[in-house]
Structures are given as structure tokens and as C-alpha cells.
C-alpha positions as CSV (number, residue, x, y, z in Angstrom):
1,X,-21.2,-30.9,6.3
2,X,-18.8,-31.2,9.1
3,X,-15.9,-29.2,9.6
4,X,-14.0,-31.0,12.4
5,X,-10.6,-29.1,11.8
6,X,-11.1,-25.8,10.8
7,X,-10.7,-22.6,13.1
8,X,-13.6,-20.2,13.5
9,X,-13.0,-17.3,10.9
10,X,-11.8,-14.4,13.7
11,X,-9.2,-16.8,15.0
12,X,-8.4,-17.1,10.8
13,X,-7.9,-13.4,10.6
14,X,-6.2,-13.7,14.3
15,X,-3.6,-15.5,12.2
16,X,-2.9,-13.4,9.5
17,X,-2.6,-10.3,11.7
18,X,0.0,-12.1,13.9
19,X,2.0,-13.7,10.1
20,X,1.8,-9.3,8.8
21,X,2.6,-8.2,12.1
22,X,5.4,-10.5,12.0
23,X,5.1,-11.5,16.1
24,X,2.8,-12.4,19.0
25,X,2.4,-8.6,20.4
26,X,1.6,-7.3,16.9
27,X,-0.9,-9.6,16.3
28,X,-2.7,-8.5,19.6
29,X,-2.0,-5.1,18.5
30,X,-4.1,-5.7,15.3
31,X,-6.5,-7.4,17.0
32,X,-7.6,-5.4,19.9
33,X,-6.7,-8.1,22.5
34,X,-4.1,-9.3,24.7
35,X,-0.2,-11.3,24.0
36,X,-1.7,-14.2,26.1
37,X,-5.3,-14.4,24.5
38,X,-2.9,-14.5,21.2
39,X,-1.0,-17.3,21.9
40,X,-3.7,-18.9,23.7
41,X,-6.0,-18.8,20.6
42,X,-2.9,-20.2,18.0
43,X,-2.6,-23.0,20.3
44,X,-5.7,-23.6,20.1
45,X,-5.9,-23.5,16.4
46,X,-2.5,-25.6,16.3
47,X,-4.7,-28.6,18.3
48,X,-7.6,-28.3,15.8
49,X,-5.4,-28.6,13.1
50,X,-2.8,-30.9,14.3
51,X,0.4,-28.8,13.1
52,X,2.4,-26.1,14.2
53,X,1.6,-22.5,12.8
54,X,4.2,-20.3,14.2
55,X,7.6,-20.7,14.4
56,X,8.7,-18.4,17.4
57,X,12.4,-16.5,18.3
58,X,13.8,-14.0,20.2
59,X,13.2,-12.3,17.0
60,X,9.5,-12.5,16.3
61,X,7.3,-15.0,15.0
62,X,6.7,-16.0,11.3
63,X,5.0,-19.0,9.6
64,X,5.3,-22.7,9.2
65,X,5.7,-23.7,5.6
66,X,1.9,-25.6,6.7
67,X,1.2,-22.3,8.5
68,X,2.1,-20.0,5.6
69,X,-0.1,-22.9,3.1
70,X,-3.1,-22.4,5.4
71,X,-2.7,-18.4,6.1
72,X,-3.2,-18.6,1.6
73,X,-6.4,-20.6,2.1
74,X,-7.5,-18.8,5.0
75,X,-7.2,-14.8,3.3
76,X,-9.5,-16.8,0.3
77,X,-12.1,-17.5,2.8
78,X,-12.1,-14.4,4.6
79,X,-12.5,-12.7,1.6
80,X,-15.6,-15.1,0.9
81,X,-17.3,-14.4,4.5
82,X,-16.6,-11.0,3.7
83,X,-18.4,-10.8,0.0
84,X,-21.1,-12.9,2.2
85,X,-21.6,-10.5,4.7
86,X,-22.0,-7.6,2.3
87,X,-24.5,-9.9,0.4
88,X,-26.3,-10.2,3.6
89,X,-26.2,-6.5,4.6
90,X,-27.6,-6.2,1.2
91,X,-30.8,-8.6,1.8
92,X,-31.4,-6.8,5.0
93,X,-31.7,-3.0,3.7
94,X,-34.4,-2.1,2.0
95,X,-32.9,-0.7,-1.3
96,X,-35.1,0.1,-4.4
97,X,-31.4,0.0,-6.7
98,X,-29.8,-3.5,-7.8
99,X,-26.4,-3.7,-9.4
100,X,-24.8,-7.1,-10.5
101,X,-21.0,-7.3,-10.6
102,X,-18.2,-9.3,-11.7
103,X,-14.5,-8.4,-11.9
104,X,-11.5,-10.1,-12.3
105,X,-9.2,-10.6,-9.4
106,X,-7.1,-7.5,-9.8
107,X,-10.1,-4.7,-10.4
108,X,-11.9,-6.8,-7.2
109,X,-9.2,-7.0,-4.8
110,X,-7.7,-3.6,-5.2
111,X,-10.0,-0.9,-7.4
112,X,-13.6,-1.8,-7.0
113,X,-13.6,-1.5,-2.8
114,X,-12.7,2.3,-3.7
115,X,-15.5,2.8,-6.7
116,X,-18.4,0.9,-4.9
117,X,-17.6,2.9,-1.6
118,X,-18.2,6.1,-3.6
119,X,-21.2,4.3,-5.2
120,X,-22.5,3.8,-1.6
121,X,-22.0,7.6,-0.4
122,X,-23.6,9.1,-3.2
123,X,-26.4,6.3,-4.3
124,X,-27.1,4.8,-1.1
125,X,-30.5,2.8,-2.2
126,X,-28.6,0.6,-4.4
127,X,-27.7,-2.8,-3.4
128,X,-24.6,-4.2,-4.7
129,X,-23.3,-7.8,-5.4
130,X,-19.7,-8.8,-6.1
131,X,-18.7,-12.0,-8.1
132,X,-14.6,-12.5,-8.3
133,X,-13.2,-14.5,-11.0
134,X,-10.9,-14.8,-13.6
135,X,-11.5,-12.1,-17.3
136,X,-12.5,-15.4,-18.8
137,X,-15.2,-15.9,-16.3
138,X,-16.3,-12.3,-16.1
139,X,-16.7,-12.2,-19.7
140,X,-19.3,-15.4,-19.7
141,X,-21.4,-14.4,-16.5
142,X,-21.6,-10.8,-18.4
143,X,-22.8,-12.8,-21.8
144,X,-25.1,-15.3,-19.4
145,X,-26.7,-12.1,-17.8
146,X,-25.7,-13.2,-14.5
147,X,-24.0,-10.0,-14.2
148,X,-25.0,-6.3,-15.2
149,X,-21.6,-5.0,-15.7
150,X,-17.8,-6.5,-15.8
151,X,-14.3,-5.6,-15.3
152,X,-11.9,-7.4,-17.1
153,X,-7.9,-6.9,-17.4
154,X,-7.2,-9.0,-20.6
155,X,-6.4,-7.9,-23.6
156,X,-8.9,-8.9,-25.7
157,X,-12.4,-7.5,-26.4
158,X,-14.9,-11.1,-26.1
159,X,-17.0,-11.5,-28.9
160,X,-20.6,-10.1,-28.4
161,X,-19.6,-7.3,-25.6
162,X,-19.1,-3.5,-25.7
163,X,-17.1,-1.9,-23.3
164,X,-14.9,1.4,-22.0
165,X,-11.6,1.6,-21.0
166,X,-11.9,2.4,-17.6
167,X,-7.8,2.4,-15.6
168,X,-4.7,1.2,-16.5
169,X,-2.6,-0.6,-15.1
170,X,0.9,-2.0,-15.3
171,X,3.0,-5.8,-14.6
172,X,5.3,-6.2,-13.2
173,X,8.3,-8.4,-12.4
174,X,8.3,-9.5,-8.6
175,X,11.2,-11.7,-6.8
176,X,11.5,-13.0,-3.5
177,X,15.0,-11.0,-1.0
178,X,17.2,-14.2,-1.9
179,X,16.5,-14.9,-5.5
180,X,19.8,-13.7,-7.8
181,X,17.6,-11.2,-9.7
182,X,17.1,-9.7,-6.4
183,X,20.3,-8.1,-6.5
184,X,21.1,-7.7,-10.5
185,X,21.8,-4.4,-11.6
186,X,20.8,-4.7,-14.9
187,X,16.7,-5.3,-16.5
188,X,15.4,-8.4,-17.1
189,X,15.7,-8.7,-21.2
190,X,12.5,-9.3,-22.8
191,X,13.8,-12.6,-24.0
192,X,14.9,-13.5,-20.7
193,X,11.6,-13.2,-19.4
194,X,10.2,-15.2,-22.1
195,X,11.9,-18.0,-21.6
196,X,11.9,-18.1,-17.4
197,X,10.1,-20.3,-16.0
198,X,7.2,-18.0,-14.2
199,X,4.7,-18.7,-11.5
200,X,2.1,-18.0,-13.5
201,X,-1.8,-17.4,-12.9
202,X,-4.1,-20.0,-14.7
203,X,-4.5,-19.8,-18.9
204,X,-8.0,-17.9,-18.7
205,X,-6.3,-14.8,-16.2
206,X,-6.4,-11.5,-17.7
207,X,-2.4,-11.3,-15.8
208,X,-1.5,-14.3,-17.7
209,X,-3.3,-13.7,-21.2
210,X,-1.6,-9.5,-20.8
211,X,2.4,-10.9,-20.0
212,X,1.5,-13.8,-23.5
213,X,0.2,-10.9,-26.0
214,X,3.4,-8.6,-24.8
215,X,5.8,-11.4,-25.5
216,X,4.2,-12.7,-28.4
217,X,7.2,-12.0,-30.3
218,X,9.5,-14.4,-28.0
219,X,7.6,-17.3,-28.0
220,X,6.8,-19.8,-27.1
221,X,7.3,-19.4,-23.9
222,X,9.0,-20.9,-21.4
223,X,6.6,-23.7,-19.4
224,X,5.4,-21.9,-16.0
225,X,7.1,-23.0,-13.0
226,X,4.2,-23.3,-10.9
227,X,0.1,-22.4,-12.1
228,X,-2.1,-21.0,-9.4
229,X,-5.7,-19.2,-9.4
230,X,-5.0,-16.2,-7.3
231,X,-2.8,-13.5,-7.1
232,X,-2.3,-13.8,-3.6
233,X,-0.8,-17.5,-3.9
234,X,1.3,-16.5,-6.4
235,X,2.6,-13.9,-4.5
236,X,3.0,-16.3,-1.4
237,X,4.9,-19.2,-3.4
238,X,7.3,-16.0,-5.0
239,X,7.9,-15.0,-1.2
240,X,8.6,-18.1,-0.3
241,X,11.7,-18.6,-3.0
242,X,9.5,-20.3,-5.6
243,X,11.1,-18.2,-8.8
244,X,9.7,-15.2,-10.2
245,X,6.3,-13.6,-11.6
246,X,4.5,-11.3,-13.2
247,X,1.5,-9.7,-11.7
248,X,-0.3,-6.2,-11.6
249,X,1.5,-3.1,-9.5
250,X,-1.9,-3.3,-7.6
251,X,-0.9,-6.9,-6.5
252,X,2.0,-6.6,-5.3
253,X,2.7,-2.7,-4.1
254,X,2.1,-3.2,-0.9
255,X,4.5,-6.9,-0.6
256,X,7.4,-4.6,-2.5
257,X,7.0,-1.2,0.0
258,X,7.1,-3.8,3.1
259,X,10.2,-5.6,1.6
260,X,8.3,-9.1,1.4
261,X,9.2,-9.2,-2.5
262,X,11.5,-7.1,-4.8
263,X,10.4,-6.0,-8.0
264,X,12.6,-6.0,-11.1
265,X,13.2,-4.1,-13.9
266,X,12.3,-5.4,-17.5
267,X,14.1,-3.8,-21.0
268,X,12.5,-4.2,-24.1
269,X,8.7,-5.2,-23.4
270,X,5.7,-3.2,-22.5
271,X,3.7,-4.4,-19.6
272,X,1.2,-2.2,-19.4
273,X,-2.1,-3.1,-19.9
274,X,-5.7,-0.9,-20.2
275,X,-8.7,-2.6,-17.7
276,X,-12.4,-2.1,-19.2
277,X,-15.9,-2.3,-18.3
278,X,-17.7,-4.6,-20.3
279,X,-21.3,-5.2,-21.0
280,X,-23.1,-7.0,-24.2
281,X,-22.9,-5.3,-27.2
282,X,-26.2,-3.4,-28.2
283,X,-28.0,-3.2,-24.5
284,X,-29.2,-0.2,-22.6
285,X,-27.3,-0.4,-19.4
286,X,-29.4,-0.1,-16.6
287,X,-29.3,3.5,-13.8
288,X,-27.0,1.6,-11.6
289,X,-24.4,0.7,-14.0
290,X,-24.0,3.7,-15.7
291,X,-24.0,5.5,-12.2
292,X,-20.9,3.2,-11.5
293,X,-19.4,4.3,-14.5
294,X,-20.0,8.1,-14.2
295,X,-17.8,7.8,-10.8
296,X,-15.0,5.7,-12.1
297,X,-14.7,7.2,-15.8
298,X,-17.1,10.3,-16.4
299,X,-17.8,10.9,-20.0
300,X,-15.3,14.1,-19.8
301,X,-12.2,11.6,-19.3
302,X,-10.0,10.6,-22.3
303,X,-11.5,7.1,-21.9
304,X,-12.8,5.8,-24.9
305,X,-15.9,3.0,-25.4
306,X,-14.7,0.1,-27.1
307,X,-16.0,-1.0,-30.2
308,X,-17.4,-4.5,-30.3
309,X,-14.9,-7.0,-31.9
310,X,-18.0,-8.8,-33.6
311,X,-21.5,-7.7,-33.6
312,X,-24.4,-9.8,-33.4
313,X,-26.1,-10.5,-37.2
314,X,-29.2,-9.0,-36.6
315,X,-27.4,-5.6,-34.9
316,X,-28.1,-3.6,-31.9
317,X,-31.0,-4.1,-30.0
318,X,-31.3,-0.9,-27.5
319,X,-30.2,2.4,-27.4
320,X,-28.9,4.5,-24.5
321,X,-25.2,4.2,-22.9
322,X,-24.8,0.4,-23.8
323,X,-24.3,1.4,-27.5
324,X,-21.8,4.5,-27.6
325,X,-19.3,3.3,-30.0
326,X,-16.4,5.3,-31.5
């Protein structure tokens, strides 16, 4: 495979240091190297690509619509090479511990950094994989055995898998500065919501499945505006005047505290929403998972196990942490 027109991955992060830092000299700031190198090295990327990145002013410098498209695919990949080079720090140490993970965006992106760091200081012998997907996906690569242990954010229990409630977490209504909800001074209604058109994560989200079951009692819902598979495109296309959209508190904190989005108030719904680890109903879990577990719910915290919604025929198999039910 050949890859004629896209920029090495450090001049990808070069770019979104210099779109968050909102100009040139920030951008060399964040990235430990000179204004010239900076502009030297978007140039550069602006030739391989064959369109402008940057729009610059006296003011600063901010993104081309095609900048601001390819700054969304380029945060995917870095993530990847990032999830990549952990694997291959993995490979390299010699670790007699193995645990398989899969969480949906929100628990990846913005609580499982923070648990598997404290995994690492106080069980550094086990090696530790990462697979990011949607609660659908988690679910199956859990029920496949491709994974040890999940973290989901839907609603829903899946057939065949045990879990325990492990954070909560709460949606949210985000808007870009201009939109007219910016500046309402009364909530969204319930109804309201219900029947605006949303940017929307895909059908299988846990985001999207959570804002369906808490408006159940509006529906049907209004078509979404736009579908995307990540919670950082949606919040791009909201930022960029799209409409609004719903997403975890984890997603978009950090967009609201800089002033890139505004988040507002909803009457007459609750959004929020209880995050689980999952793993199939009637196995032990292995040292490593339930290790993970003692750090990010120890058995002392009101964080209940969840009963299985339907129980294999012949009943559990194993003993041990995989079968504490209430």
C-alpha cells in the first residue's frame, strides 16, 4: 500500500497542536520547536495534500473547513498509532499477566487511560490490550472471547453477560457559540429534544441507545441531522454550526470549559446513564480482570453486579467473581 498524500504522524499531531493552540506560535509552543519549523512543516503538509490547512490573521490561525475535516481523521489515527504503540511496548516487555479489553468510546477515550495507569503502578507484569468500539461491539468481542472484560455505556444488559456497574455518567446537550439555543434562557423541553433533529452517533452507540430509552416516551424521534461513529466528529460538525447533540459530560467538558461548544440545559428528562463492566454470564474471571475491577470499583463501593438478563439453559459454568449476582 501506498500512501502518496498523507503527512507523517508528528506533523499530524503538529496540526492539531497548532488548530487547539489556535495560532502558529502556540503550536511550536506545544510542540517543542520553533514559529518557522511550524509553518515550514504545514506548508509542507499543505503540498502533500494539495489544499490549504490554515487560515491565517492578525488574529491567529484556525482551520480550513478541509483542514478542520482532516484534523477529525487525523486525532482517529493518532489515537490508532497510539493503541499500536502500547501494543508494541507490550510485545517487547516480558510480562507473565495478560488482560484483553474492550470499551466503548466514552469509557476508552476518557476513564480507562486513568484505571489502566493505576493497573500499571501497582500490577506492573501485566500486559494490557485495548480495543475501542461501539457498546454493541464490546458486547460481541466479550461473547466471542476476543476480549476478557468490557465496558459498555448502553442501557441494556446483552443477553448471555454478567456485569457491575462500575461509573456513572451523564448527557448532555452541546451547541456550537452561534446556534439560537446558545443564548436561550430557558431548558430545552424534553419534547423539544425529541423532536430536534440531533447529530447523532451511529444506532449500535451506547450515547445513542441511552438519549432513545430516556425519550422513549416522546417518540419517535425526530430523524438525526447528521450520523457519525465517533464522539469526536460529532463534536467537530456541532462546532462547526451543524445543530445540536447529545453526548457524555466526559466528551465534551473540556470543548464547553475552552468555549468551543455551549452546553444546554434540558427540563423534564433524565440523562444520566450507569457504565458497567461486562463479562459472560457464569465464568471465572481471570487475576487480571478482577484486579482491574478491585481499582475502579472495590467490592466495599455501593456498586452492585448485575444480574444476567437471560441465563444460558444449562446454567453457570464456574464459580469465583464472574458469578456474584444480587
Amino acid at each position: 500500500m501506498r500512501l502518496r498524500h498523507v503527512p507523517d504522524l508528528d506533523s499530524l499531531q503538529l496540526l492539531l497542536e497548532v488548530a487547539d493552540g489556535g495560532s502558529l506560535g502556540q503550536g511550536a509552543a506545544r510542540h517543542g520547536i520553533s514559529q518557522p519549523a511550524v509553518s515550514a512543516r504545514v506548508k509542507a503538509m499543505e503540498r502533500l495534500v494539495g489544499f490549504p490547512l490554515l487560515t491565517r490573521s492578525a488574529r491567529g490561525s484556525s482551520l480550513t473547513p478541509a483542514g478542520a475535516l482532516l484534523a477529525d481523521w487525523a486525532r482517529t489515527v493518532l489515537q490508532a498509532a497510539q493503541v499500536l504503540d502500547t501494543g508494541i511496548d507490550t510485545l517487547r516487555a516480558d510480562r507473565t499477566g495478560r488482560l484483553r479489553v474492550a470499551a466503548s468510546q466514552t469509557v476508552a477515550e476518557h476513564l480507562l487511560p486513568g484505571w489502566l495507569v493505576r493497573l500499571a503502578a501497582d500490577h506492573p507484569d501485566t500486559a494490557v490490550s485495548l480495543d475501542a468500539g461501539n457498546s454493541a461491539q464490546v458486547a460481541a468481542a466479550v461473547l466471542a472471547q476476543r476480549a476478557d472484560l468490557g465496558f459498555v455505556e448502553g442501557p441494556d444488559l446483552p443477553a448471555g453477560l454478567t456485569g457491575r456497574v462500575v461509573a456513572r455518567d451523564r448527557l448532555v446537550v452541546v451547541v456550537s457559540r452561534a446556534h439560537p439555543w446558545a443564548r436561550r434562557r430557558k431548558p430545552v423541553e424534553a419534547a423539544e429534544l425529541a423532536a430536534t433533529r440531533l447529530v447523532q452517533r451511529e444506532a449500535a452507540s451506547g450515547t445513542r441507545t441511552s438519549l432513545e430509552l430516556a425519550l422513549a416516551a416522546f417518540a419517535p424521534l425526530a430523524v438525526p441531522l447528521l450520523e457519525l461513529s465517533t464522539s469526536s466528529s460529532v463534536r467537530s460538525a456541532v462546532a462547526a454550526g451543524a445543530g445540536p447533540a447529545v453526548l457524555s459530560d466526559l466528551a465534551v467538558r473540556d470543548d464547553v470549559a475552552a468555549g468551543r461548544l455551549v452546553q444546554v440545559p434540558v427540563r423534564g428528562v433524565d440523562l444520566t446513564r450507569q457504565l458497567r463492566a461486562i463479562w459472560p454470564y457464569g465464568q471465572r474471571l481471570a487475576t487480571a480482570s478482577i484486579d482491574l475491577l478491585a481499582l475502579i470499583a472495590p467490592p466495599g463501593r455501593p456498586n452492585a453486579s448485575i444480574p444476567p438478563r437471560a441465563a444460558p439453559r444449562d446454567g453457570p459454568g464456574g464459580t469465583g467473581a464472574g458469578n456474584h449476582q444480587r
